[in-house]
C-alpha positions as CSV (number, residue, x, y, z in Angstrom):
1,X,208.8,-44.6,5.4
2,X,206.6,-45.7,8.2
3,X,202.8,-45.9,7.8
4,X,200.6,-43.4,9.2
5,X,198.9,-44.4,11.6
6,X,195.3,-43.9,11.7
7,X,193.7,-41.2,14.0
8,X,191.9,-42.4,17.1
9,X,187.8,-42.8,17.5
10,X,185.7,-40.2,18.8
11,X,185.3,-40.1,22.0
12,X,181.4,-40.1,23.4
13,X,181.8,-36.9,25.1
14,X,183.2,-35.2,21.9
15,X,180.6,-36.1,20.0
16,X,177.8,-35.6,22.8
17,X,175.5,-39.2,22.2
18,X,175.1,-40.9,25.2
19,X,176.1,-44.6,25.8
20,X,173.5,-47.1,25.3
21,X,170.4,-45.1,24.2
22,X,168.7,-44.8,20.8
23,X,170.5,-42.7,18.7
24,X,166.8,-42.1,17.2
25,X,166.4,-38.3,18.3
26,X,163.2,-38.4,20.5
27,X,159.8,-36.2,20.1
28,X,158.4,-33.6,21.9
29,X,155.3,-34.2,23.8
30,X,152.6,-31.7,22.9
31,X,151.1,-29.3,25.9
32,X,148.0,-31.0,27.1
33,X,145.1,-28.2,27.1
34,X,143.9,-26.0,29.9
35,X,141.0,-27.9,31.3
36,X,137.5,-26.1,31.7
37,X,138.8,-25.2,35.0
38,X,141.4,-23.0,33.9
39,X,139.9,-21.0,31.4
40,X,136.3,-20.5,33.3
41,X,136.4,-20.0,37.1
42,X,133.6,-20.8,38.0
43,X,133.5,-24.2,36.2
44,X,134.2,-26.4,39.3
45,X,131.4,-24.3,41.3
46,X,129.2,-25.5,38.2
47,X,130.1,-28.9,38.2
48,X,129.3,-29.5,42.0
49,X,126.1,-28.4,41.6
50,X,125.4,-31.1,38.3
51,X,124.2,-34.8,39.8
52,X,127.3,-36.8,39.8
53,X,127.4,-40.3,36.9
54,X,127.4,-43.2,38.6
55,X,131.2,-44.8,38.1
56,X,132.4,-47.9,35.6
57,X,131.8,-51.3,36.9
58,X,133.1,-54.6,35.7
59,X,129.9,-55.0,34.0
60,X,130.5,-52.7,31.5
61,X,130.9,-49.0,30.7
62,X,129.4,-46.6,32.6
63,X,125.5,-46.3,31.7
64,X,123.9,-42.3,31.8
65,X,121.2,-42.1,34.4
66,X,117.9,-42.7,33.2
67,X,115.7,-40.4,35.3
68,X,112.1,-40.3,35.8
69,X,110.2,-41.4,33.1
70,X,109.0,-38.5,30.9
71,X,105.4,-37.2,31.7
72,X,102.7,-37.2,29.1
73,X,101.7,-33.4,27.8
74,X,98.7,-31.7,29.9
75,X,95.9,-31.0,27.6
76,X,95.7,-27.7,26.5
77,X,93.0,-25.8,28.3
78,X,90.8,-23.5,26.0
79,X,91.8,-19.9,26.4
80,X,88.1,-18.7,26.7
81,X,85.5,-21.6,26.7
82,X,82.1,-21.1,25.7
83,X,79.5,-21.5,28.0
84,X,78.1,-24.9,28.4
85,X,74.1,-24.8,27.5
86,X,71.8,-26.2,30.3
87,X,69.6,-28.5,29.3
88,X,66.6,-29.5,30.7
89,X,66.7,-32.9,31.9
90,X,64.7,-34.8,34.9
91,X,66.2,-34.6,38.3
92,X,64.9,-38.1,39.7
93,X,63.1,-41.3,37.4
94,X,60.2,-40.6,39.7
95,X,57.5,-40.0,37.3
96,X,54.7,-40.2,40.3
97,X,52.1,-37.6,40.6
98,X,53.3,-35.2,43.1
99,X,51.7,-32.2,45.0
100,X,53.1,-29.6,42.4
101,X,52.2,-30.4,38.7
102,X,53.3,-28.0,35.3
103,X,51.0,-28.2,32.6
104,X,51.6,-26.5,28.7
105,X,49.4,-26.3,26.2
106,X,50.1,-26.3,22.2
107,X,47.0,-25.2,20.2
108,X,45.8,-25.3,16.7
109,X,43.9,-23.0,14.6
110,X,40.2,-23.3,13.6
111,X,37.7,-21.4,12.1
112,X,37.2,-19.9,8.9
113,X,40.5,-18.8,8.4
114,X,42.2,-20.7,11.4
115,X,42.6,-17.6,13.9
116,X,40.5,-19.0,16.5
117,X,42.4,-21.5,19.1
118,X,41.7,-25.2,20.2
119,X,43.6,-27.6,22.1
120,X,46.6,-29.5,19.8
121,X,48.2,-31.1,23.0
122,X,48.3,-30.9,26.6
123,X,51.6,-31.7,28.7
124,X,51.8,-32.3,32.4
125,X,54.7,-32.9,34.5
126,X,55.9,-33.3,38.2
127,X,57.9,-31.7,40.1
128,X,61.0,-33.7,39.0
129,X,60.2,-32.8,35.4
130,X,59.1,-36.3,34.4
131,X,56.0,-36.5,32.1
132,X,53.1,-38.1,34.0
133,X,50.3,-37.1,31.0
134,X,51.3,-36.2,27.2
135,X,48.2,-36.4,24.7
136,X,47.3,-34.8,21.2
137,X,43.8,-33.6,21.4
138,X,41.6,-34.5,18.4
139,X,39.4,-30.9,18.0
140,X,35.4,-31.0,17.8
141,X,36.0,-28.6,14.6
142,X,38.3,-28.9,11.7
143,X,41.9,-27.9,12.2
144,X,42.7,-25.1,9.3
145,X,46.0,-24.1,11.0
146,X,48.0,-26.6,12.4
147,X,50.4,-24.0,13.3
148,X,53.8,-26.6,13.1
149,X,56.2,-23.7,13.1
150,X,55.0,-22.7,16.9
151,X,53.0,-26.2,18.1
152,X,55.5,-28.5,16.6
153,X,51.8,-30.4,15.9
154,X,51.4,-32.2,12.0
155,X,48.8,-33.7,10.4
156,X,50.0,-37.5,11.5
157,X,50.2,-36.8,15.6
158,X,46.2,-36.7,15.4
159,X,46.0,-40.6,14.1
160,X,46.3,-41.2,18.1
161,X,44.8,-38.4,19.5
162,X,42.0,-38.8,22.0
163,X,38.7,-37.0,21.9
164,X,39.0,-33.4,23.5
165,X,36.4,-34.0,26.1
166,X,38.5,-37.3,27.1
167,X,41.3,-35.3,27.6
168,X,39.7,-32.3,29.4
169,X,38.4,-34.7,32.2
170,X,41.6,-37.0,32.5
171,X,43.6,-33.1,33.1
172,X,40.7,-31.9,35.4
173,X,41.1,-35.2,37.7
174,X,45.1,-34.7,37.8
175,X,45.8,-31.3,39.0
176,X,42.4,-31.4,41.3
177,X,43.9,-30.3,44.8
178,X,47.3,-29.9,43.7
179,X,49.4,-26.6,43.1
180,X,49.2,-26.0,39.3
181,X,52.4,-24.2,37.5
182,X,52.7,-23.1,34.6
183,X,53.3,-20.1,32.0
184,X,50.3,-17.7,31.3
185,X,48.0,-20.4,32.9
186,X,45.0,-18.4,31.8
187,X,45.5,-19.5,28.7
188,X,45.8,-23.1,29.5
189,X,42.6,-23.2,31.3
190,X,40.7,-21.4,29.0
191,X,41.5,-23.6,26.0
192,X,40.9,-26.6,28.5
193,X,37.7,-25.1,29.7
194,X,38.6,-25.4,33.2
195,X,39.1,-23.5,36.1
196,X,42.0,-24.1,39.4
197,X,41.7,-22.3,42.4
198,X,43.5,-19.3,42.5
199,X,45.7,-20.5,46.3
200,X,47.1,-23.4,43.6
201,X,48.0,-21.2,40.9
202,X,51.6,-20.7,40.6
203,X,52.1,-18.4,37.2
204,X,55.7,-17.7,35.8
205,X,54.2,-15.1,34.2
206,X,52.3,-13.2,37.0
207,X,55.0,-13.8,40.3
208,X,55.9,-9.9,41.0
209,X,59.4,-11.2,41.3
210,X,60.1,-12.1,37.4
211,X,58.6,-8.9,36.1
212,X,60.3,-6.1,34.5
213,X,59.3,-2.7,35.0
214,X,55.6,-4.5,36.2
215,X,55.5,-6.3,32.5
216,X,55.5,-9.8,32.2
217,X,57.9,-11.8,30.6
218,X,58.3,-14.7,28.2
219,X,59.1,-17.5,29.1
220,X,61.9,-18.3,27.3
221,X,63.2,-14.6,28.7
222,X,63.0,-16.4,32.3
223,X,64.4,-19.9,31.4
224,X,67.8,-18.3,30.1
225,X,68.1,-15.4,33.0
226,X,66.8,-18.1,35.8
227,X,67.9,-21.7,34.4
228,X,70.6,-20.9,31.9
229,X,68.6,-23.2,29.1
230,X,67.7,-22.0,25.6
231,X,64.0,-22.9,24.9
232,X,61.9,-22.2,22.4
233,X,64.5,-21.9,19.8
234,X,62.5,-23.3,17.0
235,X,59.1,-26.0,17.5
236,X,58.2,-25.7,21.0
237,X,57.9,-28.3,23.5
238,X,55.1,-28.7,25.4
239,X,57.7,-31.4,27.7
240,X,60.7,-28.3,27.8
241,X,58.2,-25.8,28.1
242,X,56.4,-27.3,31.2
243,X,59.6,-28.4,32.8
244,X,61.2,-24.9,32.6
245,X,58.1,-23.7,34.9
246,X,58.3,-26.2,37.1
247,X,62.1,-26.0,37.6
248,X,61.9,-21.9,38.1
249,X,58.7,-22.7,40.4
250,X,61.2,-25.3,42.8
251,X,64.2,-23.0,42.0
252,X,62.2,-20.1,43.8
253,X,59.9,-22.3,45.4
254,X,60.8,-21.1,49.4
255,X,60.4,-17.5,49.0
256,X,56.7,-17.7,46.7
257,X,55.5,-20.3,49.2
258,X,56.3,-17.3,51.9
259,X,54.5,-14.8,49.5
260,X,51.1,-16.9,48.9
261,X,51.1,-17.2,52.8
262,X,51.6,-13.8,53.7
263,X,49.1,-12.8,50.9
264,X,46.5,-15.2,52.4
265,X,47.0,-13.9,55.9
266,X,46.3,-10.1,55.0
267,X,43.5,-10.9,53.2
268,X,41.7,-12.7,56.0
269,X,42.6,-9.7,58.4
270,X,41.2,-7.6,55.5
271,X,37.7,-9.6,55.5
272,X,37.5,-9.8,59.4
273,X,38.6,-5.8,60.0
274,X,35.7,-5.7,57.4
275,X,32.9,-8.0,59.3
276,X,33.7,-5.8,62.7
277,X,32.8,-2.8,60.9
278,X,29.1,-4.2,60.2
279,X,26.6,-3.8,62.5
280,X,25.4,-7.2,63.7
281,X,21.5,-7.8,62.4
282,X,18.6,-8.0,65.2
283,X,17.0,-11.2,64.0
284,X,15.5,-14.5,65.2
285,X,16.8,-16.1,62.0
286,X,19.3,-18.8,64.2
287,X,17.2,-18.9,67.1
288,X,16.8,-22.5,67.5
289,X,13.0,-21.6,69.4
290,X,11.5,-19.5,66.7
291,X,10.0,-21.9,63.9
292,X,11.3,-21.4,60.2
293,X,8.2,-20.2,58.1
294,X,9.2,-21.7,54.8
295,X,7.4,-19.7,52.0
């Protein structure tokens, strides 16, 4: 009996593979993702609008722009700062006698039971606030009251003070023929045993201006309204106390000037509408031809 014979090959297009390429069966590529511009709109109007990276070079990867360097903080202002205190200070290092002088006067207590005043010190100062004469005054009687708490004055500041009627003279020669200010100058003079004409006199404490319902005011009342400064607070100063008058003097200085002047003139109109009411006397007296009978 004859062999059978063997059945023929599969042909490629029977069994579908395709001539030549890897039987291996090959894998799907997975969907790439939408891009921003797909899912938001309005991405690409975005992204022109943001400052474009500069591109790779061949010197290495592309770097992010640096930018301007960063700014340091601002300081943080106070919400409500408190009001800076004036203080009292010299306007100019010349400390030359000038035609304005302030004087103050500290006193101490004497007497039997030390309610009787005397000179402590005596403070004088130009118009620039410098100090041109500062002396403790060593009183003819005992001191009983040394009154620190007001005067600032202890028993140790009379080691070096002068004589009073040393100082009394040096003072009377400094403010002769010059405008003396000062606070209740009365006061001042009295204790000195002096007197100033009264066209020099320029009083803090008199000037119609820097009353209040026609009653005078402290001085420290008129350094804090006029100067913004806070004197007096504990020990006065003779120095701070005779520099705020002098500074309110200059500060008002034009319109009390004005005032004295016009105060002057109607007094001399006063006196002369006066002397033309008076009947001129019939007498030889100035007669240069009638002799002068001395008696």
């Amino acid at each position: 009996m004859a062999a059978e014979a063997a059945p023929p090959p599969p042909s490629p297009s029977a069994t579908g593979a395709n001539p030549g390429h890897n039987p291996k069966r090959k894998r799907k590529s997975k969907p790439k993702a939408a891009g921003p511009s797909a899912l938001n709109p309005n991405w690409a109007q975005l992204q022109s609008k943001l400052p474009q990276r500069p591109a790779a070079t061949h010197l290495g990867k592309r770097k992010h722009d640096a930018g301007p360097p960063p700014q340091a903080p601002a300081p943080a202002q106070p919400s409500s700062p408190a009001e800076a205190e004036v203080k009292l200070e010299p306007t100019s290092d010349d400390a030359s006698l000038t035609k304005a002088v302030a004087i103050d006067c500290e006193m101490v207590g004497i007497g039997s039971d030390g309610s009787k005043s005397a000179l402590g010190r005596v403070t004088l100062v130009n118009s620039y606030g410098n100090v041109v004469y500062d002396e403790y005054v060593r009183t003819v009687e005992r001191i009983v009251d040394y009154r620190t708490r007001i005067s600032g004055i202890r028993p140790k500041h009379m080691n070096k003070a002068k004589e009073f009627w040393v100082v009394q003279k040096e003072v009377a020669e400094l403010i002769k023929g010059r405008i003396l200010v000062g606070h209740a100058l009365h006061n001042d003079l009295k204790v000195l045993l002096l007197s100033h004409p009264k066209k020099d006199v320029r009083d803090t404490s008199e000037y119609e201006i820097f009353r209040r319902e026609r009653k005078r005011r402290s001085l420290r009342d008129l350094a804090a309204e006029l100067l913004g400064a806070k004197i007096q607070q504990n020990e006065h100063c003779p120095i701070e106390d005779a520099r705020a008058a002098m500074f309110i003097y200059n500060k008002h200085k034009k319109a009390w000037e004005k005032s004295m002047k016009e105060q002057r003139q109607l007094r001399f109109k006063k006196k002369l509408k006066k002397r033309g009411k008076k009947k001129p006397a019939e007498s030889n007296v100035n007669d240069p031809n009638v002799p002068t009978v001395l008696l």
